[in-house]
C-alpha positions in Angstrom: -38.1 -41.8 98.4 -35.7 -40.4 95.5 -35.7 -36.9 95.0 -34.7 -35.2 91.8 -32.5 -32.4 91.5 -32.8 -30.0 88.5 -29.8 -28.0 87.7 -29.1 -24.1 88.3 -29.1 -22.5 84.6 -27.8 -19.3 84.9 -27.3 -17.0 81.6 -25.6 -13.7 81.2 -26.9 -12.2 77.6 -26.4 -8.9 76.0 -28.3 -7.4 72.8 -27.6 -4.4 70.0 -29.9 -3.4 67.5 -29.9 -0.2 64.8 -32.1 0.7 62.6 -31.9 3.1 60.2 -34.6 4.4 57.5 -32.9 4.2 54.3 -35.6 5.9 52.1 -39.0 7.0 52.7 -40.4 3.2 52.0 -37.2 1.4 52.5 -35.9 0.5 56.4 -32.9 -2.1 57.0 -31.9 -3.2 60.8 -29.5 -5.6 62.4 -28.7 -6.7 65.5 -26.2 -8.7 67.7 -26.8 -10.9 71.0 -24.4 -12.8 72.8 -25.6 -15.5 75.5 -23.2 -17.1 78.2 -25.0 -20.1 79.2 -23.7 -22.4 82.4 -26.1 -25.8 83.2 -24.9 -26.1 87.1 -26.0 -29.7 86.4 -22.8 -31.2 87.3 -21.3 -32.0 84.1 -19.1 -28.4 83.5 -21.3 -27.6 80.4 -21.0 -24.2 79.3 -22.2 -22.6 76.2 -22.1 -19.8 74.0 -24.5 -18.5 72.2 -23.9 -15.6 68.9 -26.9 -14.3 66.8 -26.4 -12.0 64.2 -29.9 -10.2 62.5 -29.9 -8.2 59.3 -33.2 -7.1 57.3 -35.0 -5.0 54.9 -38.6 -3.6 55.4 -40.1 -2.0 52.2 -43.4 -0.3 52.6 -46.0 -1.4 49.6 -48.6 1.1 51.1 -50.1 2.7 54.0 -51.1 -0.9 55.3 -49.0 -2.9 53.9 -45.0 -4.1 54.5 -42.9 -7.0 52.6 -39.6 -8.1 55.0 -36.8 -9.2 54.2 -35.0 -11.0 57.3 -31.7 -13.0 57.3 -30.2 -14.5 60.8 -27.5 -16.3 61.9 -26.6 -18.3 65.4 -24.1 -20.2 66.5 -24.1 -22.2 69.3 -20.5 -23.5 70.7 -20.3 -25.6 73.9 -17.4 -27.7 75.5 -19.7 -30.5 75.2 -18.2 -32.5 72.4 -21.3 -32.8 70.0 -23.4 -30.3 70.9 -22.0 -26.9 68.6 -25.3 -25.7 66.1 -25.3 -23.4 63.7 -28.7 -22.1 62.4 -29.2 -19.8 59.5 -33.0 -18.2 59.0 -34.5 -16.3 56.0 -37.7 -15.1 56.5 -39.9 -13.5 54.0 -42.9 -11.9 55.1 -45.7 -9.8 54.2 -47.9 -7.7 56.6 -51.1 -6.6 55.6 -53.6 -4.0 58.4 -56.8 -4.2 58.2 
């Protein structure tokens, strides 16, 4: 009988966010996280995660919003292939029935 071991993932993280209304139909936020990852799986992998989040919220009536959203992460490990780095832009519209 072989018995499979899965590794201990433990993760220290932290988050900051602000917002700020920057005229009566106009919002921005942004917002930092940092993530300490270690896989416990044997191999010494550790990573690092950084996120950075700006946007831009304009409100087109009482029911209706148009966003703006930019993002950023980068991932850097001591594993020698695995460092990712993902930008986002997201445009959405919210409408309330």
């Amino acid at each position: 009988v072989e018995t499979l071991r899965l590794p201990c993932i433990s993760t220290i993280s932290g988050f900051a966010s602000w917002k700020r209304q920057l005229w009566p139909d106009l919002a921005s936020t942004m917002g930092a996280s940092y993530s300490h990852i270690n896989y416990g799986d044997g191999t010494g992998r550790v990573d690092q995660l950084y996120t950075i989040n700006v946007g831009l919220t304009y409100t087109l009536s009482p029911n209706a919003t148009a966003s703006l959203n930019l993002s950023r992460s980068d991932q850097i490990s001591n594993s020698a292939f695995d460092n990712i780095t993902t930008d986002l832009v997201a445009l959405l519209f919210n409408q309330q029935f």
